[in-house]
Backbone as CSV, one residue per row, in Angstrom:
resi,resn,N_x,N_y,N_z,CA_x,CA_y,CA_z,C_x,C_y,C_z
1,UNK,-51.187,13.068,-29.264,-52.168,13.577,-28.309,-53.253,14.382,-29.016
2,UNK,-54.607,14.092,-28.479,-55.728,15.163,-29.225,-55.599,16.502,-28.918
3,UNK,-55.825,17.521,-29.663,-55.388,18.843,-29.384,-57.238,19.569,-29.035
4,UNK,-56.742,20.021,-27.840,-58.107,20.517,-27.568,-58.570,21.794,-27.718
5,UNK,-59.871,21.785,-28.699,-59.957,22.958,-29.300,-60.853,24.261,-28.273
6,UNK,-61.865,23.402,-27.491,-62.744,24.502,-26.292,-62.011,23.901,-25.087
7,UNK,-61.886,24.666,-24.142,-61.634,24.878,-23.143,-62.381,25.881,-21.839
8,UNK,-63.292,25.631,-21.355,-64.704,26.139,-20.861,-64.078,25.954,-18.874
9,UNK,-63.594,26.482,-17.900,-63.310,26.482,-16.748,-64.191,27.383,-16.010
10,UNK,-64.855,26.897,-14.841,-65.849,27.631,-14.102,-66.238,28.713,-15.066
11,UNK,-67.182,28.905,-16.189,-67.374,30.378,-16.948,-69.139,30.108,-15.604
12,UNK,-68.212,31.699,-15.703,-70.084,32.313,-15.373,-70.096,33.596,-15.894
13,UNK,-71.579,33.669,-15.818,-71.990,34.946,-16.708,-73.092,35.274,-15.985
14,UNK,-73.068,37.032,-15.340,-74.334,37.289,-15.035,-74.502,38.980,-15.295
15,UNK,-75.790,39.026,-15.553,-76.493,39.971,-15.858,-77.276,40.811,-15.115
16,UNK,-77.175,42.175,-15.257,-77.960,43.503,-14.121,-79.153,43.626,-14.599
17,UNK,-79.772,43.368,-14.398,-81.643,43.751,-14.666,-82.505,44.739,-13.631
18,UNK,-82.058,46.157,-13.792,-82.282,47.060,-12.317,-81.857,46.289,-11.071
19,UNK,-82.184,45.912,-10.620,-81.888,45.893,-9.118,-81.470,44.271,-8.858
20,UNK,-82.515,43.314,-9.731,-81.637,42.044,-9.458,-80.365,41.772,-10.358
21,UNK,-79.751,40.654,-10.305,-78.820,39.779,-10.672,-79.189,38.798,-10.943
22,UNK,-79.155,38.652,-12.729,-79.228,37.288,-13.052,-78.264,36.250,-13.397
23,UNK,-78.449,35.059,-12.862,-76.829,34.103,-13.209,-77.462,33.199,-14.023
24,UNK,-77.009,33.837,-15.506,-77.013,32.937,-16.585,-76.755,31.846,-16.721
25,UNK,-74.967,31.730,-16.383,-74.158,30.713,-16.111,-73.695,30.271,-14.816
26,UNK,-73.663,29.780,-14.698,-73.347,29.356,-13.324,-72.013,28.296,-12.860
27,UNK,-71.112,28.274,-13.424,-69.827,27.582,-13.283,-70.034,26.499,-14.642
28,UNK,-69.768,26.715,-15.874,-69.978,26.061,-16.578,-68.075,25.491,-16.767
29,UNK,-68.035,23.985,-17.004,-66.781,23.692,-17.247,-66.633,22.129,-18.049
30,UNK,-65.890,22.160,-19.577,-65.955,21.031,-20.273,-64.883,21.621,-21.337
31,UNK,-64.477,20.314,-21.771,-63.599,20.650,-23.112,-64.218,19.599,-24.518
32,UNK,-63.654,20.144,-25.299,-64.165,20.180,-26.907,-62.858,19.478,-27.442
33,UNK,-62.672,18.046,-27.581,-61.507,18.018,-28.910,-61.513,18.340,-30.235
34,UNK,-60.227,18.229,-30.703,-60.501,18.183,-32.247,-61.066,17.183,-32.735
35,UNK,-61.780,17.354,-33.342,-62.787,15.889,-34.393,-63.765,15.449,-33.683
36,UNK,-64.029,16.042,-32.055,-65.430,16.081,-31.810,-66.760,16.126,-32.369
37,UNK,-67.545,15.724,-32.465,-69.006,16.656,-32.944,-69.800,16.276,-31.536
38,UNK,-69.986,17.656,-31.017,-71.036,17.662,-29.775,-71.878,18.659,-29.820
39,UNK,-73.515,18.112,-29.278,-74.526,19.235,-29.404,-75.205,19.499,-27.757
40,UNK,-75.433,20.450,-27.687,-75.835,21.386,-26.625,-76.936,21.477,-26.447
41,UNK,-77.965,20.801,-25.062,-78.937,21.200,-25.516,-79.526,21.431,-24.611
42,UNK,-80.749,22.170,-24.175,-81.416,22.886,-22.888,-82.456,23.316,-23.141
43,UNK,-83.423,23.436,-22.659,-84.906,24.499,-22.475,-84.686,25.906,-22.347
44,UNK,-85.596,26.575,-22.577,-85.508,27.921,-22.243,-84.885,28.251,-20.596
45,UNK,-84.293,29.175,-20.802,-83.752,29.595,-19.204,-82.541,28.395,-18.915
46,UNK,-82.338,27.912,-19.775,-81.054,27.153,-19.001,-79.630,27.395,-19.357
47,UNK,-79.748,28.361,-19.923,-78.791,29.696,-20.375,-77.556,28.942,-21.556
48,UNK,-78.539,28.084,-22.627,-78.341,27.786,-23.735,-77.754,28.794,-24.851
49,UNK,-78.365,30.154,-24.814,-78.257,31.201,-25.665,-76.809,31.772,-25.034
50,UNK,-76.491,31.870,-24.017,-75.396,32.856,-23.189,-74.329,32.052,-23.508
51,UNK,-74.481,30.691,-23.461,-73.180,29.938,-23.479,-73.205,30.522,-25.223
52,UNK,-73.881,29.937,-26.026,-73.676,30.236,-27.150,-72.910,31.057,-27.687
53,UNK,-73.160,32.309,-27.145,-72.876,33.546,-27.420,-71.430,33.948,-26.879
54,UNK,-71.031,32.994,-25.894,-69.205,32.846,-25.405,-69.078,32.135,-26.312
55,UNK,-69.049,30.879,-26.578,-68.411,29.817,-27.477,-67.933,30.793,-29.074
56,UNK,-69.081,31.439,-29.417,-68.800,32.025,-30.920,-68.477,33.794,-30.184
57,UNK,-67.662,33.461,-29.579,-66.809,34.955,-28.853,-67.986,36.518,-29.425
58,UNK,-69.160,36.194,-28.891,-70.070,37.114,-29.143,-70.058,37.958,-27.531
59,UNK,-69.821,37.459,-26.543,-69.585,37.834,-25.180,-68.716,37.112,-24.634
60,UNK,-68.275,37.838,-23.363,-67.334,37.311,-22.844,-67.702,37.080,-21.102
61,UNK,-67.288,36.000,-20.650,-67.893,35.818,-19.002,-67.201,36.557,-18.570
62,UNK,-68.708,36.757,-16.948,-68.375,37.715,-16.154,-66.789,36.985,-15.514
63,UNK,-67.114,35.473,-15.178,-65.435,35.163,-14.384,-65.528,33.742,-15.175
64,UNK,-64.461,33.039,-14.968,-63.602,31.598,-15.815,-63.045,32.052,-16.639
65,UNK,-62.513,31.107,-16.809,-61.794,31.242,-17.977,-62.052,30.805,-19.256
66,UNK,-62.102,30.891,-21.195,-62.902,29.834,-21.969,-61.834,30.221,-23.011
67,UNK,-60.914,29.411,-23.218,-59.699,29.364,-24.270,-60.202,28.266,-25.201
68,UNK,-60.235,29.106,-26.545,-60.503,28.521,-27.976,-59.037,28.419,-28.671
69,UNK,-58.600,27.117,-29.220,-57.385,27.110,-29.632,-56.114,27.469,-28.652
70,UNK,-56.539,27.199,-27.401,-55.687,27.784,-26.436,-55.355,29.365,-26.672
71,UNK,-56.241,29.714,-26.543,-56.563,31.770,-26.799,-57.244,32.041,-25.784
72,UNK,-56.954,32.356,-24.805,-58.059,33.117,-23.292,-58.473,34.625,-24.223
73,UNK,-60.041,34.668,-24.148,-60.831,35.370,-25.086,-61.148,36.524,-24.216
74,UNK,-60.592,36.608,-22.690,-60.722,37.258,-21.903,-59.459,38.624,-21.817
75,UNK,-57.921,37.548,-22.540,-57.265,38.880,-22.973,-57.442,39.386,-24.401
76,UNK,-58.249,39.291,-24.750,-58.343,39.952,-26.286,-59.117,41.203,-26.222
77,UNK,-59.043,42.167,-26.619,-59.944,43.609,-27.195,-61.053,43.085,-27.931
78,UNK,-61.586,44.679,-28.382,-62.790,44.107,-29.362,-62.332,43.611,-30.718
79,UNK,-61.664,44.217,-31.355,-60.780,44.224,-32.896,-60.479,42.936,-32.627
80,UNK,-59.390,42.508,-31.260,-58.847,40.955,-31.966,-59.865,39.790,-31.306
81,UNK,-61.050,40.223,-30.924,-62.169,38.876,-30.221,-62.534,38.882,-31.820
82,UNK,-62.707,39.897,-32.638,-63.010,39.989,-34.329,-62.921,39.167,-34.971
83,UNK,-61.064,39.283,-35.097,-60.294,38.723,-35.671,-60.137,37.601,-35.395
84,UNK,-60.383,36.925,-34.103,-60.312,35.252,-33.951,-61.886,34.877,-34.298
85,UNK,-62.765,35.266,-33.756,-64.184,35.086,-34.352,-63.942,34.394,-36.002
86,UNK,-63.253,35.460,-37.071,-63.787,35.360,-38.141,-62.774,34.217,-38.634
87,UNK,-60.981,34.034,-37.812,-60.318,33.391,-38.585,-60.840,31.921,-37.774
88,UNK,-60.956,31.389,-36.412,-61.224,30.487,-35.581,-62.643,29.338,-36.235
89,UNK,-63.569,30.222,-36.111,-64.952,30.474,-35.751,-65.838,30.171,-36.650
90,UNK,-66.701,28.717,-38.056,-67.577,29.284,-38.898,-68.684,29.062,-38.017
91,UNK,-69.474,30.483,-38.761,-71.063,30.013,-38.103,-72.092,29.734,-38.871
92,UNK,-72.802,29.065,-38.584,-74.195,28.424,-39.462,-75.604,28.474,-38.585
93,UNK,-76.560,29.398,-39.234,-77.384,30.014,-38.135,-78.547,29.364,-38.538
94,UNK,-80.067,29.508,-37.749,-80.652,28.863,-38.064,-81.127,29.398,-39.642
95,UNK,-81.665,30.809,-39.597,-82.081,31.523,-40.655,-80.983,31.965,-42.145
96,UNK,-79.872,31.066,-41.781,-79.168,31.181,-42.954,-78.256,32.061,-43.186
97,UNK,-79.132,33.443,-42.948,-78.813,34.961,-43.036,-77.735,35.106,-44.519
98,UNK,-78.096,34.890,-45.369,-77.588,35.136,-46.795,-77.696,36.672,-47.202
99,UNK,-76.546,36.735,-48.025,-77.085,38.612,-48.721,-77.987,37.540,-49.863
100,UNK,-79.276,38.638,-50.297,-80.200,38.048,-50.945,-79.843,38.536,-52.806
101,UNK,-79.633,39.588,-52.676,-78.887,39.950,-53.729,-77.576,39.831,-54.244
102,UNK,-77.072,38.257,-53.703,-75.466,38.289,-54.134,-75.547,36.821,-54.395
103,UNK,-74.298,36.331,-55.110,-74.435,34.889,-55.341,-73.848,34.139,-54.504
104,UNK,-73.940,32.612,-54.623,-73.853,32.028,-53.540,-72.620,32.075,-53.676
105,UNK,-71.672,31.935,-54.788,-70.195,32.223,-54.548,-69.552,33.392,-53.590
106,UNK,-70.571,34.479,-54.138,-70.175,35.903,-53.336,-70.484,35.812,-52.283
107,UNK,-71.684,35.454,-51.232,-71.974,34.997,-50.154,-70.739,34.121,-49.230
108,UNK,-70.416,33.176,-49.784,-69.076,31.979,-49.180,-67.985,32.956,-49.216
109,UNK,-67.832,33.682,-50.100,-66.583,34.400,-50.222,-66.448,35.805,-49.301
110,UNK,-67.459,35.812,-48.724,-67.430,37.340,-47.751,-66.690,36.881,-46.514
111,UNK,-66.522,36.163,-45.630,-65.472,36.199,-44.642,-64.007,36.464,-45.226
112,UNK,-63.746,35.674,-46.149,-62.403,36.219,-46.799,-61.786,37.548,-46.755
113,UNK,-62.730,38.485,-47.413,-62.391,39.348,-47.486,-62.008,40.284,-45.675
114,UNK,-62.535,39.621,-44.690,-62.084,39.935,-43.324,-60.587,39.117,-42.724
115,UNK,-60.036,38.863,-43.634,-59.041,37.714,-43.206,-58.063,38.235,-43.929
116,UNK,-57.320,38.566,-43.315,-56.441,39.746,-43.954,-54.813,38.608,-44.280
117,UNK,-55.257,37.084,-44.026,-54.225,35.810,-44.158,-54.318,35.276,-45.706
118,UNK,-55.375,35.648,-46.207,-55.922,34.797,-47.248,-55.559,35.892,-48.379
119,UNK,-55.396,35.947,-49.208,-54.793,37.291,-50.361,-55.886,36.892,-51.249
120,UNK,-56.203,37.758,-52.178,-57.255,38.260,-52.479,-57.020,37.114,-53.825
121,UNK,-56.158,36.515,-54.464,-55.927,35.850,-55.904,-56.333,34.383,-55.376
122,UNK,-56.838,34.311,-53.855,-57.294,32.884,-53.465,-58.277,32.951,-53.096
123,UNK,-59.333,34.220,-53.208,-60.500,34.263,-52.432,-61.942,33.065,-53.062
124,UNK,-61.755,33.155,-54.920,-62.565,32.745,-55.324,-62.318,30.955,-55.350
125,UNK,-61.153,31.214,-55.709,-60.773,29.603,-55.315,-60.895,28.833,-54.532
126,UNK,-61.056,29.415,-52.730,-61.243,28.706,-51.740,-63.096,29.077,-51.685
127,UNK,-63.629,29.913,-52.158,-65.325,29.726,-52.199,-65.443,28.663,-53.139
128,UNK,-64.938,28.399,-53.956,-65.747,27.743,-54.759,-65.687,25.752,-53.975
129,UNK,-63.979,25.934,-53.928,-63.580,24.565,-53.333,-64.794,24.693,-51.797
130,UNK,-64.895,25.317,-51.185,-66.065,25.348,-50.066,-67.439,24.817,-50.883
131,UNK,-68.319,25.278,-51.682,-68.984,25.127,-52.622,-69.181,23.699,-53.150
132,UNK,-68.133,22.769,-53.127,-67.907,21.705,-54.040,-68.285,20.649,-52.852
133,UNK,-67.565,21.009,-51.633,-67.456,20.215,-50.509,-68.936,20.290,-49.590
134,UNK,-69.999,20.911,-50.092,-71.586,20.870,-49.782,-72.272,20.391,-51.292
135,UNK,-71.536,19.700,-51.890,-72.274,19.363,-53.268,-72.970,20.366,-54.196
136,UNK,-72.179,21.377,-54.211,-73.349,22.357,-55.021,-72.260,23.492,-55.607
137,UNK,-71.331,22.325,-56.280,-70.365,22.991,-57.155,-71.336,23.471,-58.583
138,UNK,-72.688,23.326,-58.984,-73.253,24.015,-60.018,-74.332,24.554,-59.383
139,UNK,-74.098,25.271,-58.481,-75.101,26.328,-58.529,-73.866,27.587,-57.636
140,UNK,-72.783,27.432,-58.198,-71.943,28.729,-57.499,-72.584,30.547,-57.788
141,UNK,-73.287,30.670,-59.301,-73.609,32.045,-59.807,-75.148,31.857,-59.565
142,UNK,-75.926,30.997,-58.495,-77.297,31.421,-58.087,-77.517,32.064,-57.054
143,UNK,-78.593,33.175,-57.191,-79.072,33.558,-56.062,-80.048,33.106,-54.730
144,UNK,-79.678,33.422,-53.588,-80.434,32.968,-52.633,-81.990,32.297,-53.100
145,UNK,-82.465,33.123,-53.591,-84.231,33.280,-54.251,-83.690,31.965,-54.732
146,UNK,-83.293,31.455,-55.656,-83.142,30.534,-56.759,-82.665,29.502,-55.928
147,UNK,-82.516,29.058,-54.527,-82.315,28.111,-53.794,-83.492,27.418,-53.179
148,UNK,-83.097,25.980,-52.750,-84.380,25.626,-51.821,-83.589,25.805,-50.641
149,UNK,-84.762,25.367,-49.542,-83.830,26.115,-47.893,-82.910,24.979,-47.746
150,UNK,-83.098,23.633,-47.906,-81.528,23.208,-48.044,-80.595,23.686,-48.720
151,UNK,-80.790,23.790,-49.709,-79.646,24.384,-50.504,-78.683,25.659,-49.725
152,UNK,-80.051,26.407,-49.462,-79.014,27.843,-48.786,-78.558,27.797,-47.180
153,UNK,-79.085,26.248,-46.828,-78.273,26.268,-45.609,-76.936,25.598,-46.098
154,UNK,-77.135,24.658,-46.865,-75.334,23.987,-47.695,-74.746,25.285,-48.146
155,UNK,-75.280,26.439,-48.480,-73.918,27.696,-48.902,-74.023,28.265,-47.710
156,UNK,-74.682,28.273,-46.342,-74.325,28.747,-44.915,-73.137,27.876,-44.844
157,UNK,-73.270,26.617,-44.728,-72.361,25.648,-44.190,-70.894,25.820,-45.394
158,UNK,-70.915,26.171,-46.196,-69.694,26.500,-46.962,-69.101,27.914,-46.518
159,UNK,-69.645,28.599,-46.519,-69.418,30.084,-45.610,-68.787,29.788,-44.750
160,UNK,-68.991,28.758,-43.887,-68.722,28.521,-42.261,-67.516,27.749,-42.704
161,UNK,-67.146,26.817,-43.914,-65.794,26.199,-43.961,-64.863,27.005,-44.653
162,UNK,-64.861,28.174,-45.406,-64.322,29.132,-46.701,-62.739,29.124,-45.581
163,UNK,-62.922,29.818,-44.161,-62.121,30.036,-43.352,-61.166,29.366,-43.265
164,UNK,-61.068,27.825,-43.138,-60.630,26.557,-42.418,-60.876,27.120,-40.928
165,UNK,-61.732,27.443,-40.617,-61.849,27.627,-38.755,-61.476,26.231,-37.864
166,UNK,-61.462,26.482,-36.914,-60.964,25.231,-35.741,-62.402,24.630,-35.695
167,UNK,-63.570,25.265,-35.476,-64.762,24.978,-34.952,-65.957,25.933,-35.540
168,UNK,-67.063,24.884,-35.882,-68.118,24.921,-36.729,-68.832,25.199,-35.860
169,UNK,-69.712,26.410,-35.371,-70.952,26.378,-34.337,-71.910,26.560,-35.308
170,UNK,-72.773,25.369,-35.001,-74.070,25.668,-35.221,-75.130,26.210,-34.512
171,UNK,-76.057,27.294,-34.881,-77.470,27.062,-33.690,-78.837,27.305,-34.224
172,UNK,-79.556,25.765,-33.950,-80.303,25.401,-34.457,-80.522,25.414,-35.802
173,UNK,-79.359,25.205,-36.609,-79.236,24.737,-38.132,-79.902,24.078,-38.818
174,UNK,-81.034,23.035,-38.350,-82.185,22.745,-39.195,-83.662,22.839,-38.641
175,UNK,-83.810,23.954,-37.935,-85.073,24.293,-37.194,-86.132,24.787,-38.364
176,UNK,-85.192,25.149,-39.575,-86.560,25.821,-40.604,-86.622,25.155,-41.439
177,UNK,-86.071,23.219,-41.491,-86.155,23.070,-42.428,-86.951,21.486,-41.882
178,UNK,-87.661,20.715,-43.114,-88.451,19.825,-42.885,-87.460,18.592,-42.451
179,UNK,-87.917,17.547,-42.303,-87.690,16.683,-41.904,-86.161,15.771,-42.981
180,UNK,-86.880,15.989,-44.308,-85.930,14.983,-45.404,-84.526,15.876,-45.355
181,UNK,-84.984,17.520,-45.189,-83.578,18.277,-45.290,-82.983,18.575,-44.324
182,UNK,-83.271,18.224,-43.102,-82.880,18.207,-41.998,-81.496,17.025,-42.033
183,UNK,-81.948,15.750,-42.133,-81.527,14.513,-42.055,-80.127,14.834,-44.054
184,UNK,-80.257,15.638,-44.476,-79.369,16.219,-45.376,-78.564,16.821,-44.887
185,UNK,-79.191,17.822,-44.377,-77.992,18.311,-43.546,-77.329,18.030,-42.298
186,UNK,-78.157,17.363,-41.418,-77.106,16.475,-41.002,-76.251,15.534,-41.305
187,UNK,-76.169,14.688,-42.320,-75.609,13.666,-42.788,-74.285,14.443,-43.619
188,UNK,-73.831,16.150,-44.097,-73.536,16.259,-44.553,-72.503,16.616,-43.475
189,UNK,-73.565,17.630,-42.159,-72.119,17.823,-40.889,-71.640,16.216,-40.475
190,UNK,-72.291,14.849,-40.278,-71.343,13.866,-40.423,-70.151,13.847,-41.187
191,UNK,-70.272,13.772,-42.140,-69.653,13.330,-43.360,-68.519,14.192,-43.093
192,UNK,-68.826,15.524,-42.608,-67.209,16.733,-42.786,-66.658,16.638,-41.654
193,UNK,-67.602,16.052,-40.324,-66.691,15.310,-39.118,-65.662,14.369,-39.224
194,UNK,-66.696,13.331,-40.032,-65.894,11.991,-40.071,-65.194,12.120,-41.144
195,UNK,-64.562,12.574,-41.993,-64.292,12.446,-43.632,-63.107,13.410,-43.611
196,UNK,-63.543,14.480,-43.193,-62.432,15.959,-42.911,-62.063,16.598,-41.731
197,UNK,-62.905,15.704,-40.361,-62.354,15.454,-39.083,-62.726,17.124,-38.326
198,UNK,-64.004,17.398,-38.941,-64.225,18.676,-38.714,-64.947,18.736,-37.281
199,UNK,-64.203,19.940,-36.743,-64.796,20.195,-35.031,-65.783,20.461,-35.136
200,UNK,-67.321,20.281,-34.236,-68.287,20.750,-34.970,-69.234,20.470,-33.314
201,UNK,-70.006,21.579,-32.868,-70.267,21.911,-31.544,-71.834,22.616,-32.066
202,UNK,-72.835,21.779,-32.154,-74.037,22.109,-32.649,-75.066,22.315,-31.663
203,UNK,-75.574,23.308,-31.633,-77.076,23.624,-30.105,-78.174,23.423,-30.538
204,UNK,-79.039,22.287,-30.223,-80.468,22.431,-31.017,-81.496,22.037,-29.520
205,UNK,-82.779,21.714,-29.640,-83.342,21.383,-28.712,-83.822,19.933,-29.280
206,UNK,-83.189,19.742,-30.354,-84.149,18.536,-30.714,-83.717,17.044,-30.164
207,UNK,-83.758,16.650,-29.761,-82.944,15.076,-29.371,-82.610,14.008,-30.557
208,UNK,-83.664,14.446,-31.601,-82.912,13.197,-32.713,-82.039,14.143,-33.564
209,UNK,-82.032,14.765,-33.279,-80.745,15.846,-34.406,-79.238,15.322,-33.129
210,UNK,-79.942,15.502,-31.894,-78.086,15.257,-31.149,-78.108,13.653,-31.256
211,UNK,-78.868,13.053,-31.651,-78.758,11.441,-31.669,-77.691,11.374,-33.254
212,UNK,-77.097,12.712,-33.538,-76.394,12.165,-34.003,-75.185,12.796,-34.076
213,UNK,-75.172,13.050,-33.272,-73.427,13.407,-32.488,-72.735,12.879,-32.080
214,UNK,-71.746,12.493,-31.619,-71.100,11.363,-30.557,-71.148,11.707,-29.167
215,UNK,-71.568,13.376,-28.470,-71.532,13.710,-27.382,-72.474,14.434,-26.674
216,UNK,-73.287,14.319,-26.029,-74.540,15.991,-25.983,-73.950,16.060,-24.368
217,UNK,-74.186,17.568,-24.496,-74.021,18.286,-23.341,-75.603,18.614,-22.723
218,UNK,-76.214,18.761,-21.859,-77.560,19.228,-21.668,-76.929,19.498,-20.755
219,UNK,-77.758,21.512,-20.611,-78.105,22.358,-19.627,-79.355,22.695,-18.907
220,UNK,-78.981,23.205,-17.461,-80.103,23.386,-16.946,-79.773,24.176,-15.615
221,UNK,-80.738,25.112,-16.068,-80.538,26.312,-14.880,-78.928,27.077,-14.974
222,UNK,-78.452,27.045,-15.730,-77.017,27.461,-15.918,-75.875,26.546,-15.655
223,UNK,-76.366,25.519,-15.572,-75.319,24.293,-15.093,-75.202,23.065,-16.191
224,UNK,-74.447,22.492,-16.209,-74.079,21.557,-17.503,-74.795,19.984,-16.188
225,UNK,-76.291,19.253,-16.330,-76.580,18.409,-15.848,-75.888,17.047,-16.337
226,UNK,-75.948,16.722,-17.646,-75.025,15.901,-18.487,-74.279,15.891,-19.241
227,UNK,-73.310,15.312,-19.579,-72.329,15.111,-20.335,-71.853,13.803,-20.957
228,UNK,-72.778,13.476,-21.939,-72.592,11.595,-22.466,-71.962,11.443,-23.833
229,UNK,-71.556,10.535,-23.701,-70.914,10.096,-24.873,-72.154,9.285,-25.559
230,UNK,-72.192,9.203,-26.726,-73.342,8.641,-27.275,-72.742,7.678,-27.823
231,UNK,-73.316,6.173,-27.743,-72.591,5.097,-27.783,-73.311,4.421,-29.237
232,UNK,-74.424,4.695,-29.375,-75.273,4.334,-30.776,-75.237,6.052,-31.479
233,UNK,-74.481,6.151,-31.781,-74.874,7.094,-33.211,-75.526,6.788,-34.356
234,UNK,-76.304,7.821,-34.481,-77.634,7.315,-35.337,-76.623,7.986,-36.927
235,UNK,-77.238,7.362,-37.962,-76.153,7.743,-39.488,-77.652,8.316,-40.564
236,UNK,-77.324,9.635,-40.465,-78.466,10.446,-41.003,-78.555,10.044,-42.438
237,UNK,-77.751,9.175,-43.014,-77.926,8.750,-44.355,-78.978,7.649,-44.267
238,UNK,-79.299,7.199,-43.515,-79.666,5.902,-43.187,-81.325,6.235,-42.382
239,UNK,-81.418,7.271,-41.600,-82.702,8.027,-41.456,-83.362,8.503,-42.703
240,UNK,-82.666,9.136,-43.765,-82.868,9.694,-44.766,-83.407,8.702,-45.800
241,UNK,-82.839,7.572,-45.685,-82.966,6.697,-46.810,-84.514,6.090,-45.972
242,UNK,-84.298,6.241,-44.990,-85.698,5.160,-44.767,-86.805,6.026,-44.584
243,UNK,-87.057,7.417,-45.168,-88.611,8.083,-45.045,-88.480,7.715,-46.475
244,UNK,-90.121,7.383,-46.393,-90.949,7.462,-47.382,-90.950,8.258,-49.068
245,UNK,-90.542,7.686,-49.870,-90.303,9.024,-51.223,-91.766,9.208,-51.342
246,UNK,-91.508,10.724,-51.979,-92.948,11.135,-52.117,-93.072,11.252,-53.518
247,UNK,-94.015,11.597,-54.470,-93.904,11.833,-55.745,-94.574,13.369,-55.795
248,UNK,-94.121,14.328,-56.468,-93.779,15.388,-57.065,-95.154,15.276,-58.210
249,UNK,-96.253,16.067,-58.305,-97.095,16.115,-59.580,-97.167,17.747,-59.828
């Protein structure tokens, strides 16, 4: 049987703004398997950001229920919403958010040190093996500066695997980057779907970035309008290969 990793039941979420009430969410309800890859996607106001912010246990709904790994996030404190956040949970943001003064090894290797499972004589070992598995087992002792923005989103995306988490959230993971590294980094979250069967629940607004998911969710007004299975998945190796090379002078 597939083991299901989100679990999302009527969540709503609403917010006091002086005197009105805003309903973010509005009965949101879907599940996430393992080896999924599904992306999320909505306009402004269709409370894209709020769900977000439950899924990667940054808030918690006003009512439903939303069990990650079969964990209701609703009985947890602050300390252990933490503690499943960091052991559950990688995240890959749009801006990267790297320490700029540390190396990319030291960067991958900072959740570790919050994971009080992992002992400290395996910390460098599992950064580096993270490291290897975004292709950029020789540049482990560079600094951010000394990256291109692909590059330092592949040591985001190693950061986000250092853990073994259940589920990879992305949001908007290639919004700062051009077109050729976009279609890189997507082809690389393929590859750790299909290859290493990685859960992977990505929010963008773009439609050819979820053209290559197997599932998009689109919101609207706080309500989940669709829910499709994508029957042509597009293979970002294959987008990639067919732009144009440019030459470098």
């Amino acid at each position: 049987m597939m083991k299901t990793i989100l679990d999302l039941r009527d969540l709503k979420r609403e917010f006091q703004m002086g005197t009105e009430t805003v309903r973010a969410l509005k009965g949101i309800s879907f599940t996430v398997q393992e080896g999924e890859f599904v992306t999320i996607m909505g306009s402004s106001g269709s409370g894209k950001t709020t769900l977000l912010n439950t899924l990667g246990c940054l808030d918690k709904p006003s009512s439903g229920d939303y069990l990650l790994d079969a964990v209701n996030i609703a009985s947890l404190n602050r300390n252990e919403l933490a503690g499943l956040r960091n052991e559950k949970i990688g995240f890959v943001f749009q801006a990267y958010n790297l320490l700029p003064r540390t190396s990319a090894l030291e960067n991958v290797a900072l959740p570790l040190f919050y994971n009080k499972k992992v002992p400290a004589s395996e910390r460098k070992e599992r950064a580096v093996a993270a490291l290897e598995a975004v292709k950029l087992g020789n540049r482990l002792h560079h600094m951010p500066s000394e990256l291109s923005g692909g590059q330092q989103q592949r040591v985001a995306i190693a950061r986000a695997l250092v853990n073994e988490p259940v589920m990879i959230l992305a949001d908007e993971a290639t919004g700062n980057l051009d077109s050729r590294t976009s279609y890189e980094i997507m082809s690389l979250m393929q590859d750790l779907n299909q290859t290493q069967k990685k859960t992977i629940v990505f929010v963008t607004h773009e439609p050819d970035i979820a053209a290559f998911s197997s599932r998009t969710i689109i919101l609207r007004d706080g309500k989940v309008m669709t829910d499709t299975i994508n029957s042509k998945i597009q293979r970002a190796k294959d987008m990639l290969h067919a732009l144009p090379v440019t030459a470098d002078y």
